[in-house]
C-alpha positions in Angstrom: 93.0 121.5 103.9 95.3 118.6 104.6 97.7 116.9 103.2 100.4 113.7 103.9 104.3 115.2 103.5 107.4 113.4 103.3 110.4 115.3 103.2 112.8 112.1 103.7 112.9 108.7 102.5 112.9 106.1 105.3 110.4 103.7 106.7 106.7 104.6 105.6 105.5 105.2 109.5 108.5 107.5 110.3 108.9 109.6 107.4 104.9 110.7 106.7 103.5 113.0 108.6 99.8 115.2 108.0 100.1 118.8 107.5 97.9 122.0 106.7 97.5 123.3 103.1 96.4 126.7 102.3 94.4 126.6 99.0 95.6 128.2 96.0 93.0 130.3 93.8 92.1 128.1 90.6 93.7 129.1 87.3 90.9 129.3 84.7 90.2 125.4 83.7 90.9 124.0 87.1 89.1 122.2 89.1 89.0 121.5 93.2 88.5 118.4 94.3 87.4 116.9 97.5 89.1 113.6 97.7 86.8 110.6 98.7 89.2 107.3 98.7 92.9 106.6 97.6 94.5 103.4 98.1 98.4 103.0 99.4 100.0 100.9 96.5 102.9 98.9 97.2 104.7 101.7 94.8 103.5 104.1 97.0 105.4 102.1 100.4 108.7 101.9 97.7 108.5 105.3 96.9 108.4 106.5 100.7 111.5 104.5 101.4 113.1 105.5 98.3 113.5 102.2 96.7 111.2 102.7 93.9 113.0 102.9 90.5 111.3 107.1 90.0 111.5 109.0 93.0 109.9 112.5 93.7 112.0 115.5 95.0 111.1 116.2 98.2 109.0 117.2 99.9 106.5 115.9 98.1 102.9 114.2 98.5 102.3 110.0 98.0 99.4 108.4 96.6 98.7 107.8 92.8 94.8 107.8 92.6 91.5 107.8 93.6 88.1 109.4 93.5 86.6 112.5 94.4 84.1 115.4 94.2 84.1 118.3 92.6 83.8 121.0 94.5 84.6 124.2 92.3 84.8 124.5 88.9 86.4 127.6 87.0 86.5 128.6 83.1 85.4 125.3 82.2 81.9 123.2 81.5 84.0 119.8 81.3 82.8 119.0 85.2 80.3 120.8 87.7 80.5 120.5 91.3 78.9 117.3 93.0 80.2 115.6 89.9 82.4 112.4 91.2 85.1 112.0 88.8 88.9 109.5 88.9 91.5 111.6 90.6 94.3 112.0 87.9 97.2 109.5 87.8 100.1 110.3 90.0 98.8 113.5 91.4 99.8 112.9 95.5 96.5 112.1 96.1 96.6 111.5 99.9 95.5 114.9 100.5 91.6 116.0 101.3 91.5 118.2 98.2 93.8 119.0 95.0 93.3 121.2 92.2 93.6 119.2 88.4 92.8 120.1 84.4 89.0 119.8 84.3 88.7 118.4 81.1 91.4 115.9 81.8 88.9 115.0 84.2 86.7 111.1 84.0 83.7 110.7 85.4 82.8 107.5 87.8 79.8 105.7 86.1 76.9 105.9 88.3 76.4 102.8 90.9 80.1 102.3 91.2 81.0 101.5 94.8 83.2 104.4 95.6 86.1 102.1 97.5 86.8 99.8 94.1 86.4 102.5 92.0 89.5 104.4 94.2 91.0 101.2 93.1 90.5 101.5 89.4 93.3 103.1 87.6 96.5 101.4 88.8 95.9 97.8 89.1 93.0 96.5 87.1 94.8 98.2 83.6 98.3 96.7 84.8 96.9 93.0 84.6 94.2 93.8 81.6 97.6 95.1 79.4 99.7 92.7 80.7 97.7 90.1 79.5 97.2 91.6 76.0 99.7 93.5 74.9 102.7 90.9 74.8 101.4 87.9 74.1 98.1 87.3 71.9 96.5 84.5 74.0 93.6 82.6 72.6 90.5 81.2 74.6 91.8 78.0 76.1 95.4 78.8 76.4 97.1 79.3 80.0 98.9 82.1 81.6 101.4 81.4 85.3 101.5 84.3 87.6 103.6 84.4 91.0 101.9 86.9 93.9 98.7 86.0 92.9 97.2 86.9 96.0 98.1 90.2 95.1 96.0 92.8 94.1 97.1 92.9 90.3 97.8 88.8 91.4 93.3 89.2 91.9 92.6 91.0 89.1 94.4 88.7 86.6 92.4 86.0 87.7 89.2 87.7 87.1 90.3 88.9 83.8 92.0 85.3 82.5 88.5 84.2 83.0 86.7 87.0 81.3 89.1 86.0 78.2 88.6 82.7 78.5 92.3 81.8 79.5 93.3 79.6 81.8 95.1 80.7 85.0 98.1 78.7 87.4 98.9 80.7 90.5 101.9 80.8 92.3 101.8 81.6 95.8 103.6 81.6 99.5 101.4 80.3 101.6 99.2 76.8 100.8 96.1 78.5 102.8 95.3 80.9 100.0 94.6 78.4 97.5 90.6 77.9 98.6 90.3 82.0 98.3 91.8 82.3 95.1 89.8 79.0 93.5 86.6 80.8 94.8 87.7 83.9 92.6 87.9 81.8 90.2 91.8 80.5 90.1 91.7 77.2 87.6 95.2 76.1 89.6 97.0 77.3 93.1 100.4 76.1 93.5 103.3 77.0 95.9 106.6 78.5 94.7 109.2 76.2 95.3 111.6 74.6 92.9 109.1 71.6 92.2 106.6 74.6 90.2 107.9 73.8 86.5 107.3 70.0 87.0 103.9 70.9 88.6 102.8 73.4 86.2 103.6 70.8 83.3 101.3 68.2 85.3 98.5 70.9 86.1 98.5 71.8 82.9 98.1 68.4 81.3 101.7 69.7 79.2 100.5 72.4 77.6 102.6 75.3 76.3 102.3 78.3 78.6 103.3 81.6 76.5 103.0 84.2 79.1 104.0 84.8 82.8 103.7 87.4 85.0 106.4 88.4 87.6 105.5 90.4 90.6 108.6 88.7 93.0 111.9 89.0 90.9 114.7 86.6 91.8 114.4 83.4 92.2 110.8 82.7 91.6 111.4 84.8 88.6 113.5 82.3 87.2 111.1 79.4 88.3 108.4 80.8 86.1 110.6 81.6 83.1 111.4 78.0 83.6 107.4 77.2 83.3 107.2 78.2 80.1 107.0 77.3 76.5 109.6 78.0 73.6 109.7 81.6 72.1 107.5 82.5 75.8 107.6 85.5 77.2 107.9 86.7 81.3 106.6 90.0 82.0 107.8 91.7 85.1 106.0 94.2 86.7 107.9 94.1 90.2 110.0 93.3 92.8 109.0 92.3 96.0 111.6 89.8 97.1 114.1 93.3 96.7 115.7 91.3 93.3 115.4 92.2 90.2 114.1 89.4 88.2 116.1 86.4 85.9 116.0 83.6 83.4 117.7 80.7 83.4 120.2 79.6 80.6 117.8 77.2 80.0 115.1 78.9 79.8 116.9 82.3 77.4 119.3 79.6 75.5 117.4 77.0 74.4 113.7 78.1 74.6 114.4 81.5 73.8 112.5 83.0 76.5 112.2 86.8 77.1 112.1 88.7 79.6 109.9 91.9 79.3 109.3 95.1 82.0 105.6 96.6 82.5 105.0 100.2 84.1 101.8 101.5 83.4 103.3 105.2 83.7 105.5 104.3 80.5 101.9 103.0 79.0 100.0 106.6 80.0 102.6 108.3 78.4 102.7 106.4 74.8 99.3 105.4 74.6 96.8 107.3 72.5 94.0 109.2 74.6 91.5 106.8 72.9 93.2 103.4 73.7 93.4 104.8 77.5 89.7 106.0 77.6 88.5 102.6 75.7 90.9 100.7 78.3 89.6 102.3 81.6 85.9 102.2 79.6 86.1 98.6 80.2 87.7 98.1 83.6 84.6 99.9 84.8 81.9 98.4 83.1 83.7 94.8 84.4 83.4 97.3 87.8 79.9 98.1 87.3 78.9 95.0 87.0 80.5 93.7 89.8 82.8 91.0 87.7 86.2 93.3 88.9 86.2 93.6 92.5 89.2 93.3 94.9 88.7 93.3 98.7 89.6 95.6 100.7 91.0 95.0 104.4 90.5 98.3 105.8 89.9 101.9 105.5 91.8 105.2 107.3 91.6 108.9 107.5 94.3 111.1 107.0 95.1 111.5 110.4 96.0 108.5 110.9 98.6 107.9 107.7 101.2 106.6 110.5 98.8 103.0 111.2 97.5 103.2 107.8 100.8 103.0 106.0 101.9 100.1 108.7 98.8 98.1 108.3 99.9 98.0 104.8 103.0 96.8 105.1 102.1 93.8 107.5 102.0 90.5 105.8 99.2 87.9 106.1 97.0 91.7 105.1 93.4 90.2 103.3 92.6 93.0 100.8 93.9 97.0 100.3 94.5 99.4 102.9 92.6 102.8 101.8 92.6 106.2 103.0 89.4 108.5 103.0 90.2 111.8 103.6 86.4 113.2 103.0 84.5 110.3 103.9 81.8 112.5 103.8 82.0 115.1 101.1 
C-alpha cells in the first residue's frame, strides 16, 4: 500500500513524495477501502504550501475526497466488499487504500461516472449552499460570481440555472466566455474596474442580492460594488493571495456584507439529514448528467510530483485527478 507524504510545507512538487504503508488490522466497524479517484483541490495545493487558513501536523497525507471500493469489511453489515461508496471528507485521500467508520460510509448511486463522482463532495455542495443559505433568491433574480471558470465557478452556473436564477460571470481572460455560455452562463464579463457599470447594463438594472468571491482583493471589492442595498458577498477564497474587501460605498451606504463560506464549518453544524438530503441531490443532478465539470487529466500515485504541477499551471481546462486503483 501507498500513500503521498509531506513532512514540510513548501512548493506542492518539492514537498510530496509517494511512500509505502503497511496496513493496520481493522478495528471492528472499519472498513478498507481501495481508492479509485481523488481530485487535487486548490485547498489541497494551499495546504501543501502551508497557506491554507487549517493546516495538518506533519507528516501528514493531502487530498479531501473521492471514491472507492470496499475491499474488507469487519463487525459491520453497513457496506460489503465490491460496494463503491464516497471516501469520507478530509481523510488524506491520496493514498491507494484507507481504513474509515463503515456506517459513516455513502454509497455512489449506480451509473455514476466514477471521475465526477470523485468530484462530488467538495465543490458541487460549496456552490449549491452558497447559493441558498445566505440569500433566499427567487426564480428570475441574478447572482455575480468572479473565477467562474472555476470548478465551484462551473458548478454555480449549472445550479443558477437549475433554480431558475440568472447568472453574470466574472472572469480573466475574454476567451472563456463562449465555454462558459455553452454551460449555460446568461452573461461573461471581464474583471476590470468598468464590471459595476457593466453588470448594471447586462442586467437591465436590476438588483443583484448575492455574490460570490473566489479572488479576494480587489475584484472582491468590484463585486461588492455590483450589488444591491442590504446585498450580501460571500467569500469562499483567495486566489489573488488577499483577503477580500468592500468598499465604503458599498458597507456605508448600501449596507453590504461581507460573509465567509467553508464547507468544513457546514459538515460540522449541519444535521446528518440536511447533509445526506444535500449530497442526495448533487448526485441525482450527477446522475443525470445536469452536474458535470471537466476534467483535464488524470494521474497515478506515482506520479504526484507532475500531477500536483499540472494543477497549478494556469490556462488548465478542467481537474487534475489522481487514480491510485484505476483498476480495483
Amino acid at each position: 500500500m501507498k500513500a503521498v507524504r509531506f513532512s514540510a510545507f513548501g512548493p506542492p512538487s518539492d514537498v510530496t513524495q509517494v511512500v509505502e504503508e503497511s496496513p493496520a488490522p481493522l478495528q471492528p466497524g472499519e472498513a478498507r477501502l481501495a481508492v479509485l479517484a481523488t481530485p487535487i483541490n486548490p485547498s489541497d495545493l494551499l495546504t501543501l504550501s502551508g497557506e491554507y487558513g487549517v493546516l495538518p501536523k506533519l507528516p501528514a497525507t493531502p487530498g479531501n475526497e473521492g471514491v472507492g471500493r470496499v475491499v474488507e469489511v469487519s463487525g459491520s453489515d453497513a457496506v460489503a466488499p465490491g460496494d463503491l461508496v464516497f471516501l469520507p471528507l478530509g481523510a488524506g485521500t491520496w493514498r491507494t487504500h484507507l481504513t474509515a467508520p463503515a456506517a459513516q460510509l455513502l454509497p455512489v448511486p449506480p451509473g455514476l461516472d466514477l471521475l465526477q463522482a470523485s468530484m462530488l463532495m467538495v465543490n458541487p455542495p460549496t456552490a449549491y449552499l452558497m447559493l441558498r443559505q445566505f440569500v433566499t433568491l427567487q426564480p428570475g433574480e441574478w447572482v455575480v460570481q468572479n473565477a467562474a471558470n472555476s470548478a465551484v465557478g462551473r458548478y454555480l452556473i449549472t445550479l443558477a440555472q437549475v433554480m431558475g436564477v440568472k447568472n453574470v460571470n466574472v472572469v480573466r481572460r475574454q476567451e472563456l466566455a463562449d465555454e462558459l455560455k455553452a454551460q449555460g452562463a446568461d452573461v461573461v464579463l471581464l474583471d476590470t474596474d468598468e464590471l459595476p457599470r457593466q453588470v448594471r447594463e447586462a442586467t437591465g438594472g436590476a438588483k443583484v442580492r448575492l455574490g460570490i468571491d473566489a479572488v479576494g482583493g480587489d475584484s472582491s471589492r468590484r463585486l461588492g460594488d455590483c450589488l444591491a442595498t442590504g446585498g450580501v458577498l460571500v467569500n469562499y477564497g483567495a486566489m489573488s493571495g488577499k483577503g477580500p474587501k468592500l468598499s465604503a460605498a458599498a458597507s456605508i451606504f448600501k449596507d453590504v456584507t461581507l460573509r465567509g463560506f467553508w464547507l468544513v464549518r457546514w459538515m460540522r453544524n449541519a444535521a446528518r439529514e440536511e447533509q445526506n438530503a444535500t449530497f442526495a441531490r448533487l448526485a441525482e443532478l450527477m446522475s443525470v448528467g445536469t452536474l458535470q465539470a471537466p476534467v483535464d487529466g488524470t494521474f497515478p500515485l506515482e506520479r504526484i510530483q507532475d500531477a500536483v504541477a499540472r494543477a497549478q499551471e494556469p490556462g488548465r481546462n478542467g481537474k487534475i485527478i489522481l487514480t491510485p486503483n484505476p483498476a480495483a
